[in-house]
C-alpha positions as CSV (number, residue, x, y, z in Angstrom):
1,X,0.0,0.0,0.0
2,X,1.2,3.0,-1.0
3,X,0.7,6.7,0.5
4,X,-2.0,8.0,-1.7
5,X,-4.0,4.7,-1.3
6,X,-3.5,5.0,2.6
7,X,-4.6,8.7,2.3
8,X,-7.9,7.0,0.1
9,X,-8.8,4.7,2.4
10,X,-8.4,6.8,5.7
11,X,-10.4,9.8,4.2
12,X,-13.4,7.1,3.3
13,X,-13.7,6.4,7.2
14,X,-16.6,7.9,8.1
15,X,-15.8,9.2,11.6
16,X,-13.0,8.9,13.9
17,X,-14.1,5.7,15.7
18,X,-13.7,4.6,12.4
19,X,-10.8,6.0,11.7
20,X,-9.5,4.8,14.9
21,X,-10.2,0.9,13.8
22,X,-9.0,1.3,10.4
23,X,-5.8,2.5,12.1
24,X,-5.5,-0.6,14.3
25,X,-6.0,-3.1,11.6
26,X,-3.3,-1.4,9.6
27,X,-1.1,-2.4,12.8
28,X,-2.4,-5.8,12.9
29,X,-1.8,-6.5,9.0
30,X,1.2,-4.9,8.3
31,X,3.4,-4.0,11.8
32,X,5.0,-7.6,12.0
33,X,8.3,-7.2,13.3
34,X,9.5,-10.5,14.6
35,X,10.1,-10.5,18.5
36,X,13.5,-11.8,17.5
37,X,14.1,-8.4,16.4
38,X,12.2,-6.4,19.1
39,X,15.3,-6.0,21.2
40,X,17.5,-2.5,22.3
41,X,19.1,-1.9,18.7
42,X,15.8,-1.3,17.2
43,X,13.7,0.5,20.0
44,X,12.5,3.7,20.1
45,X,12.8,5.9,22.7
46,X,10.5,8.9,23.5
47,X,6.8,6.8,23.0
48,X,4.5,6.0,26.1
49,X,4.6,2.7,24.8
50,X,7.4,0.1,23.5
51,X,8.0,0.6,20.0
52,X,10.7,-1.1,17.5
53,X,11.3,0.2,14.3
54,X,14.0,-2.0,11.9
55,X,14.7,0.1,9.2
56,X,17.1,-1.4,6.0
57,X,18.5,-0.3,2.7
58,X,17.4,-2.8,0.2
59,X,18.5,-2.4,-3.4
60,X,18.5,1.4,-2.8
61,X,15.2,1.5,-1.2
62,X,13.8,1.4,2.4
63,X,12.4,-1.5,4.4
64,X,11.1,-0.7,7.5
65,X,9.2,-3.3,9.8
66,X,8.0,-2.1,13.1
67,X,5.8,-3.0,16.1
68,X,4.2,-2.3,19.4
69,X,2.7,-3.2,22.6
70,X,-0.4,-1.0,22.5
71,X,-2.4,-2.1,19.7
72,X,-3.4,1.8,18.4
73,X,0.4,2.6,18.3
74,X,1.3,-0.3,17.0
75,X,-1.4,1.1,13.6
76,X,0.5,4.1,13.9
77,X,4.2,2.6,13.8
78,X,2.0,0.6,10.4
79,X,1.1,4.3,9.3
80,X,4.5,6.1,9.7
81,X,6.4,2.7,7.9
82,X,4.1,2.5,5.0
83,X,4.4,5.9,4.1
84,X,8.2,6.0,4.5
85,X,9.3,2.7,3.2
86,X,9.7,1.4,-0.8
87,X,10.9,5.1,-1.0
88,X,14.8,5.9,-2.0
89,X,16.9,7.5,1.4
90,X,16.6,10.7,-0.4
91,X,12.7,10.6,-1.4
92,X,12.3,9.4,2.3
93,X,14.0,12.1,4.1
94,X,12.2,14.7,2.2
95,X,9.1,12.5,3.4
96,X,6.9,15.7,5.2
97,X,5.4,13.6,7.3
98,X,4.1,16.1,10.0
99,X,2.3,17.4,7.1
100,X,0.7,14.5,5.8
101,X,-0.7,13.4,9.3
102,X,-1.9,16.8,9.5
103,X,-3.5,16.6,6.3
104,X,-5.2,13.9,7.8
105,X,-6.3,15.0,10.6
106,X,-4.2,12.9,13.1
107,X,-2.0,15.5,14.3
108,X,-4.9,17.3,15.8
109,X,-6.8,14.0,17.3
110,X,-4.1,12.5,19.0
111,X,-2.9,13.5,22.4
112,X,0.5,15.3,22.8
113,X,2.0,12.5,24.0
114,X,0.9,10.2,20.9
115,X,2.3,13.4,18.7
116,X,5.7,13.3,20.7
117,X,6.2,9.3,19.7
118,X,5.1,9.6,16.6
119,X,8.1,12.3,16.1
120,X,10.5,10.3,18.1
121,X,9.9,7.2,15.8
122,X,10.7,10.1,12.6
123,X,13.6,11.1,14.3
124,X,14.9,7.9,14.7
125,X,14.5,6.4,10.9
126,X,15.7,9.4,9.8
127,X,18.6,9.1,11.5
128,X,19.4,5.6,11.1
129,X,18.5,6.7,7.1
130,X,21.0,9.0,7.4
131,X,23.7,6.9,9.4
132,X,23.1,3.9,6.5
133,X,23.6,6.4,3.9
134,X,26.8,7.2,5.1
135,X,28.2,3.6,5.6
C-alpha cells in the first residue's frame, strides 16, 4: 500500500471511531516485526509505549518493519512505515510527514504524547536513514 492509497482509504472512514479501527487493523496486517528483532538496537525511545522500528536499505530502497505493545500505536508505527518505506533514502528524508498526518487530521486528534512518539519514531528512521547512507 502505497501513501496515496493510505490517504484514500483513511479519508473514506466515516468518523474517527472509524478511523481509529482502520488505524489498528493497519497495525495488525502490516506491523510484524518478529520479537526476535524487538530488542534495544531497534527501540524507540521517547513513546509512552514500547516501539521497535528496523529500518534497511534494500537495493537502494527502504524497508522498514516495526511493532508495538499497545495495539493503536502499534497502527500508527503501520502508518509512519508504510508511508516512509519502498521510497529511496533521499525521497524518504524529504518524506513531510508532519504534514501529511496533519492533512489527515491525526495531528490534531491525537494527544501530545501520541504526537511526541510519533516524532520520536521520525527522528529515529531518519537518523538511522542518514547513518546507513553514510556507511
Amino acid at each position: 500500500m502505497d501513501q496515496k492509497q493510505l490517504i484514500k482509504n483513511f479519508n473514506r472512514c466515516i468518523d474517527w471511531e472509524d478511523k481509529y479501527l482502520y488505524i489498528i487493523s493497519l497495525g495488525e496486517k502490516f506491523a510484524r516485526l518478529p520479537e526476535a528483532l524487538q530488542t534495544k538496537q531497534t527501540a524507540i525511545y521517547g513513546c509512552q509505549s514500547q516501539v521497535w522500528i528496523q529500518v534497511q536499505v534494500e537495493q537502494g530502497k527502504v524497508q522498514l518493519l516495526g511493532s508495538s505493545d499497545a495495539a493503536l500505536v502499534k497502527g500508527l508505527v503501520a502508518v509512519v512505515c508504510l508511508l516512509l518505506q519502498d521510497k529511496t533514502p533521499k525521497q524518504l528524508l524529504e518524506t513531510d510527514i508532519k504534514g501529511i498526518f496533519s492533512e489527515l487530521g491525526l495531528q490534531q486528534q491525537l494527544t501530545p504524547a501520541r504526537n511526541q512518539g510519533i516524532e520520536a519514531m521520525v527522528k529515529s528512521i531518519f537518523k538511522q536513514v542518514q547513518a546507513l547512507e553514510m556507511a
